[in-house]
N, C-alpha and C positions, 0 to 999 in steps of 0.2 A: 504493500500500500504506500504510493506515495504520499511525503506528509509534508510537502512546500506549496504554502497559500498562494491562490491566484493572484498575480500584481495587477495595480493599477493601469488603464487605458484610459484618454482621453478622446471621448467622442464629442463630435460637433455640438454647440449650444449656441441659442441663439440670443438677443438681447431686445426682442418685440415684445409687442405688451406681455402682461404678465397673464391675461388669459381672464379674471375674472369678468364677470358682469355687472357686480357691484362694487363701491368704492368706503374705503371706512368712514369718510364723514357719512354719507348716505348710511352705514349701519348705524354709526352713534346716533344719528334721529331717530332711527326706528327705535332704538333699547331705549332714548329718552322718553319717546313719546309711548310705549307701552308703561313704564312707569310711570307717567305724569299721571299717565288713565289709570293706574293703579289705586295711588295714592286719591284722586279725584273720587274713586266710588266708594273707600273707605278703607281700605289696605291701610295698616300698622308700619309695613314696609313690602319693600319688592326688590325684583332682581329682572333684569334682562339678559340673553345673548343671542344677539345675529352671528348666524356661521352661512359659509359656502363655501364647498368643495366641489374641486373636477379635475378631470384626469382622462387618460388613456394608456386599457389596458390590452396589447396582442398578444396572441398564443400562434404556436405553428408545430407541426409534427409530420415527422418523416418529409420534411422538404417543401411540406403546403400549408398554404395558410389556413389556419384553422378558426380562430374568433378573434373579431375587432371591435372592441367595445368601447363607447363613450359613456362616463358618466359626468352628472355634473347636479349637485342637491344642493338646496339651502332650506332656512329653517331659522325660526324665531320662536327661540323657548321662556318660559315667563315664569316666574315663582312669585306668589301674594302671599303674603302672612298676616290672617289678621291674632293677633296676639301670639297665644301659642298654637297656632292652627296654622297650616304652610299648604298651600293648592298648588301644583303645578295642572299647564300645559302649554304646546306647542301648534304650531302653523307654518307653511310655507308657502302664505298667499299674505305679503308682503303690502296688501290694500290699508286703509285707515280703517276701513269697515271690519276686516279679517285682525286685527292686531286687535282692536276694541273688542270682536267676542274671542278671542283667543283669553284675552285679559278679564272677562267677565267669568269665562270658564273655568282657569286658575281660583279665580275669587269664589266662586260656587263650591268648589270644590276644597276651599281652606273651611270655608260656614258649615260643611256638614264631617269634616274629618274631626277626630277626637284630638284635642288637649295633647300637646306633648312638651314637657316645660322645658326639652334640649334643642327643639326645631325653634333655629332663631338666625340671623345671618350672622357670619364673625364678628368679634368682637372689632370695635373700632378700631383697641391700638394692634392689633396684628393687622391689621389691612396696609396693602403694598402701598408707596406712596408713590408719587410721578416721577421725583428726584433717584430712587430705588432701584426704577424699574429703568431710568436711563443711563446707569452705572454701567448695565451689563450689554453688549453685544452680542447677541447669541448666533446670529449669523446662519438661521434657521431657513430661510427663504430663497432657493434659487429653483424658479422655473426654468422646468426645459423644454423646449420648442420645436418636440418632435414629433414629425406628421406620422400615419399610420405605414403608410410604405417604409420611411426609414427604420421604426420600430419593426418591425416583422423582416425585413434585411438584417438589423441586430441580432433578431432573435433566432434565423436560421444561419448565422454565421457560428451561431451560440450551440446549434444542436451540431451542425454540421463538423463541427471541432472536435464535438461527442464521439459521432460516427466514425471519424477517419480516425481518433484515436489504437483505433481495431477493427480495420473493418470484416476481418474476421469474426469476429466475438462478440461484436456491437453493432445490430441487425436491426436493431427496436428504437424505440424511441417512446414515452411519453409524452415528450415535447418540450418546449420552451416557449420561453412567456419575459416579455419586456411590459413595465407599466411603469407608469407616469403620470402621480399625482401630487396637489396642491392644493389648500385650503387659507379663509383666511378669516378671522371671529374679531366680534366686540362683543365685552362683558362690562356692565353697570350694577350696581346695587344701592338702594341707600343709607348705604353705612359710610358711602364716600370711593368704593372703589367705582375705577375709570381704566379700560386697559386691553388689548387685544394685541395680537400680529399675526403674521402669514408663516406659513410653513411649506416644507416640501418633502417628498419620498417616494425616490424613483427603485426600479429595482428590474435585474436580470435573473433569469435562474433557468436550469434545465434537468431535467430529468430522463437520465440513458439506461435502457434495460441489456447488458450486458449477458452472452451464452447462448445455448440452446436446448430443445427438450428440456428434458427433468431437470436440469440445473442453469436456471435462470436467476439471475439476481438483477435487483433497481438498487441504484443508490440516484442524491439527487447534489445540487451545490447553485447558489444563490450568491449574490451582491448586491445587499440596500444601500444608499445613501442620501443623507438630505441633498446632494450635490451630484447629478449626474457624471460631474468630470471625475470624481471620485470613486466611480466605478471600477470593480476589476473588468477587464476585457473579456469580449468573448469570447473568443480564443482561450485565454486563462479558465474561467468559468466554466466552457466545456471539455476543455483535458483534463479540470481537475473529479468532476463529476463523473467522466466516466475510469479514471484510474482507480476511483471510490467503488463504482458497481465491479469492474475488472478484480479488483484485491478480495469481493467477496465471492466468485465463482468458489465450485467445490467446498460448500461450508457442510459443516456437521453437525451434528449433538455432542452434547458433551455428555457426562454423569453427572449425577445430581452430587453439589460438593460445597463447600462454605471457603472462601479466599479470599484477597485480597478484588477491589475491581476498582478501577482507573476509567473515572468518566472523560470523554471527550473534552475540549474546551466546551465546544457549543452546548454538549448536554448540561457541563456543570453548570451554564449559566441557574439550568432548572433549578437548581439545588440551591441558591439565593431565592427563586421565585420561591417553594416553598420555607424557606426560613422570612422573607417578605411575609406570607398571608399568614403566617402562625404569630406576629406580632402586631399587626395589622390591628387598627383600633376595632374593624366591625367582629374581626371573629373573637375578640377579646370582651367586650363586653358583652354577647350573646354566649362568652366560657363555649367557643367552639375550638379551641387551642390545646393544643397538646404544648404551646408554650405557656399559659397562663401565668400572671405572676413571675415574669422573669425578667422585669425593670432589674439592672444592678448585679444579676446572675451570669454564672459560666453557661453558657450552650453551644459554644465551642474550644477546641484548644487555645493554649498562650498565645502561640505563633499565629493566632486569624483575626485581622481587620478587613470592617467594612466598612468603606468610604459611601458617602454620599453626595453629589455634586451636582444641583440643577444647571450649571455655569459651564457648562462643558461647551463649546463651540462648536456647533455643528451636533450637536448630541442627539442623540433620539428619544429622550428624554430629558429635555432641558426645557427650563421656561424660567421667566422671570417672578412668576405667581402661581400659588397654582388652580388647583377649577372654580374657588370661592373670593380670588383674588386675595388672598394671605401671602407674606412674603416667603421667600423660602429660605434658605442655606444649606452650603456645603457644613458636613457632620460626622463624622463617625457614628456610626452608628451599633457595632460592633469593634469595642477595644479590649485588645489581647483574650479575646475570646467572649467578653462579658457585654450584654445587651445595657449601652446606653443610652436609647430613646426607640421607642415604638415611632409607627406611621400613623396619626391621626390626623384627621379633618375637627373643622370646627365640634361636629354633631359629636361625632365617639369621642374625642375628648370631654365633654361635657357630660358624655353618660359613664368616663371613668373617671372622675373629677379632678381632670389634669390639664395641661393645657394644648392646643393644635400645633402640631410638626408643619404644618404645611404641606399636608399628603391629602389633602383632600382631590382624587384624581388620581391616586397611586403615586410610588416610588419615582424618584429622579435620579439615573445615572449610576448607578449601584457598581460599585469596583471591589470586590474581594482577592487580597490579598496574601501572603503570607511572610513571617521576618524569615522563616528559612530557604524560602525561594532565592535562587544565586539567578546571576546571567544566563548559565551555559543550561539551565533547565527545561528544554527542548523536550519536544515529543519523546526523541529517543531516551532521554537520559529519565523521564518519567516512566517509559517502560523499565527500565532498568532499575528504577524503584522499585517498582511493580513486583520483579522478579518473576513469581511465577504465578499467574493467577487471570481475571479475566479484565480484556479493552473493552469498553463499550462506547458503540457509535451509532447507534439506533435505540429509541426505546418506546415503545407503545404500552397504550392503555393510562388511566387518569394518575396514578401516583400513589402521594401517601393522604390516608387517611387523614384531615385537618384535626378531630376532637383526639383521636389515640396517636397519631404519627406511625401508625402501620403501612409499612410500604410496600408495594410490589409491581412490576413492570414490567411486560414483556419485552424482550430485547436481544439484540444482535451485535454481535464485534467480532472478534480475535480472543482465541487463546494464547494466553504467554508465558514461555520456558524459560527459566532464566534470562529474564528482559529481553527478549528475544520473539516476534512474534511466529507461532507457531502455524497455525492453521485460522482460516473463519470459521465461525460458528453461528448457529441461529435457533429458533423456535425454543428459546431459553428463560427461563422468568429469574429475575432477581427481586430479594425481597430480605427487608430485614424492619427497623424501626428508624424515622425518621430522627429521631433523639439521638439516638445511636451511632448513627449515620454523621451527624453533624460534629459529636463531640471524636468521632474517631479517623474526621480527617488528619491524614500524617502529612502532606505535600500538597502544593501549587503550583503548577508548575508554569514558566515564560512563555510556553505556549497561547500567550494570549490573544481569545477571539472576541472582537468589540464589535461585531455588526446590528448588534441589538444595545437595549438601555441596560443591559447586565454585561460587565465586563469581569472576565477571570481565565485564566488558565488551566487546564487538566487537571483534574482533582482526583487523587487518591483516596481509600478509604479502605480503614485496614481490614475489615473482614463483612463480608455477605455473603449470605446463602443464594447459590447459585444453583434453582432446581433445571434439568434437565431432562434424558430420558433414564 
C-alpha cells in the first residue's frame, strides 16, 4: 500500500462575480425587518438569519458523464420569545407579506409551547462585538468559476488516472465526482449581535473498484478545500485511490484475537468526534454520556492534548462566532490528558449551570496531539509501533454506544508482523469500550490528515478485541 499523500495542483479560477443573487445589505433588511415585526406584535425578543447557498455538483463513470447538478437555496429563519417560550420558523419567499406570516408563525408557536426558564438568547456580555469579529481574517470565501464541462473534464481526468493506474486490475469504476459550493448568511438578535460572511467548499474524489470475480475490492480518496487552488490534483487523487483499492486485493479473515490496532489518520479523526459528543453540553445534561462529570478528570493519557482553534485560516471549521453569535477562542480543551472545558451553547450551559464555550453549532478546528510524537513518526514508523497487531483503514457501522461507550465496528485494513504489513484483511469487527479506548492511547503519530475540522495523526491503541472468523 502506498502511503504518500496526493500533492497539490492548481486548477484554473476565475475572478467574476461571486455567483450569488443576493447581497448582504439586502439580507441585513430582511433579518431587521423580521425583527422589527417581531418585537411590533409583542415578542420579548427575537432573532433572525438570511442564508443562501449554490453550487455545482458532477459525477462521471467509466469515461461518461453521469449527473450534473445545480443547486442553489435560500431561507429566512426566525426565533420569537415571548418570555420563557421560544417559537421558531422558516420561509424562502423572501416577500414582506411571506416574512410577516413567517414571523407571526414563530410567534404562535412561542404562545402555545411550554415554559422553559433556559430558552433565552445569550447573554449580553458573551455576544461577539464588531471590533472582535474584525481582529480575525479567516479567509473562508473563494468562489470558483467553474462551468459544468470543465468540472466533468476534472472529474474524468480524476477516474481516468484511476484506471491506467492498472489497467489490468482496475476494470471498474464507481466514479468520480467534482463539486462546487458556496454560501453566504446574516445573523441579528436583540441582544445586540450583528454579523455574517460567505464561505466556500469545493471538492474532488473518486472511487476505483480494483480485481476480478471473487476478489474485488473498492477503496475511494477525496480532496476538500475552502480554496479550489488548494486542491490535490487529479492525477494525485486518482493514483492514490486506486493504489488504496490495488493494496487491498487478496484480503482474508483473520481469527478472532485481542491486539494492538493503529487507526488510520482519517479514521482517528472519528475518535475526537466521539470524545466531542461525550462532552458535548446536550448529551451531558440529558446524563447521555458515558463521560459524565469529567470537568477537571483524566480521560486520556499525560502525553494527549486537544487544541481548539476557531482562527485557523482557511479552516473548515473556523468562524468568528458561533450559530448564537457568542464569541469564541482558541482552548485546550484536553490538557495532559484531563478535560478542561466541555462544548456548550448558550441553552446547555444554562441547564448545567455553567457558563457557554461558544459551541453552540459544534466544535471548531479540533487538533489532537501528543508530547511523545517526534518528527520522523511517519506511517511506517507507526506501524513499527504497532508491531504486530491490526491497521485499520475502513470502518463501518455507527460506533460507540454514547450513554455506556461500548464500541464496535465493522472494518477492514492490514494485518501487521513485526511493523511490517503482512497481508489485507476484511469482514472483521473491532470492539472494545470507548473509555478504554481513549485512556489506552500509547502514540500519535506525524502522519497528519487535516482535510476535515478534526486534525490528528495515526492513532495507536494498545489493545482491542478483534472478532473475526
Amino acid at each position: 500500500m502506498s502511503k504518500s499523500k496526493p500533492s497539490k495542483s492548481k486548477p484554473s479560477q476565475s475572478t467574476q462575480s461571486n455567483g450569488f443573487s443576493y447581497t448582504r445589505p439586502f439580507f441585513e433588511e430582511l433579518v431587521d425587518k423580521a425583527i422589527s415585526h417581531a418585537k411590533k406584535i409583542g415578542a420579548t425578543d427575537a432573532g433572525a438569519e438570511a442564508s443562501e447557498g449554490c453550487g455545482l455538483s458532477v459525477s462521471v463513470r467509466k469515461g461518461e458523464l453521469e449527473n450534473v447538478e445545480r443547486n442553489r437555496d435560500k431561507s429566512l429563519g426566525v426565533s420569537v420569545y415571548i418570555g420563557t417560550r421560544r417559537g421558531n420558523a422558516s420561509t424562502s419567499d423572501f416577500s414582506t407579506a411571506a416574512i410577516e406570516r413567517t414571523v407571526q408563525a414563530a410567534y404562535d408557536i412561542a404562545r402555545f409551547t411550554a415554559e422553559d426558564p433556559f430558552a433565552a438568547l445569550p447573554d449580553e456580555a458573551d455576544i461577539v462585538t464588531q471590533a472582535e469579529i474584525a481582529q480575525h481574517d479567516l479567509d473562508l470565501f473563494h468562489p470558483w468559476a467553474v462551468n459544468s464541462e470543465q468540472a466533468a473534464a476534472l472529474a474524468l481526468e480524476c477516474e481516468t488516472a484511476a484506471m491506467q493506474t492498472s489497467k489490468k486490475w482496475i476494470t471498474n469504476s464507481e466514479g468520480a465526482a467534482v463539486s462546487a459550493q458556496q454560501s453566504h448568511f446574516f445573523s441579528a438578535h436583540t441582544h445586540g449581535f450583528r454579523g455574517g460572511y460567505a464561505s466556500s467548499r469545493h471538492s474532488l474524489s473518486v472511487s476505483p473498484i480494483a480485481g476480478k470475480g471473487d476478489d474485488m475490492q473498492r477503496d475511494a480518496w477525496y480532496s476538500s478545500e475552502r480554496n479550489a487552488l488548494d486542491l490535490a490534483s487529479a492525477q494525485a487523487v486518482g493514483r492514490y485511490a486506486a493504489e488504496r483499492a490495488l493494496s487491498r486485493l487478496k484480503s482474508r479473515k483473520i481469527a478472532t484475537t485481542e491486539c494492538p490496532v493503529l487507526f488510520e489518520s482519517p479514521l482517528a479523526s472519528g475518535l475526537i468526534g466521539g470524545l466531542v459528543q461525550a462532552i458535548s453540553g446536550g448529551s451531558l445534561y440529558r446524563k447521555s454520556s458515558f463521560l459524565l462529570d469529567s470537568l477537571g478528570k483524566q480521560v486520556l493519557p499525560k502525553h494527549i492534548n486537544v487544541l481548539e482553534d476557531p482562527f485557523v485560516k482557511r479552516g473548515k471549521a473556523s468562524s468568528p462566532f458561533d450559530d448564537e453569535g457568542v464569541r469564541v477562542k482558541a482552548r485546550q480543551v484536553i490538557a495532559s490528558g484531563v478535560v478542561e472545558g466541555y462544548f456548550l451553547s448558550s441553552y446547555s450551559a444554562r441547564k448545567l449551570g455553567m457558563q457557554t464555550t461558544g459551541n453552540a453549532g459544534g466544535s471548531h478546528n479540533l487538533t489532537m496531539t501528543s508530547t511523545r510524537t517526534q518528527a520522523q513518526d511517519d506511517l511506517d514508523e507507526m506501524l513499527r509501533k504497532l508491531g504486530t497487531g491490526l491497521f485499520v483503514t475502513e470502518l463501518m457501522g455507527s460506533g460507540a454506544n454514547p450513554v455506556t461507550g461500548d464500541y464496535s465496528r465493522g472494518a477492514s485494513g492490514y494485518w501487521v508482523e513485526n511493523g511490517v504489513i503482512a497481508f489485507p484483511v476484511h469482514e472483521i469487527t473491532i470492539a472494545g469500550n470507548f473509555k478504554n479506548m481513549l485512556m489506552g492511547i500509547e502514540a500519535v503519530g506525524a502522519d497528519v490528515f487535516s482535510q476535515g475540522s478534526k486534525k490528528v495523526g495515526s492513532v495507536l491503541i494498545n489493545r482491542m478485541t478483534v472478532a473475526g472468523s
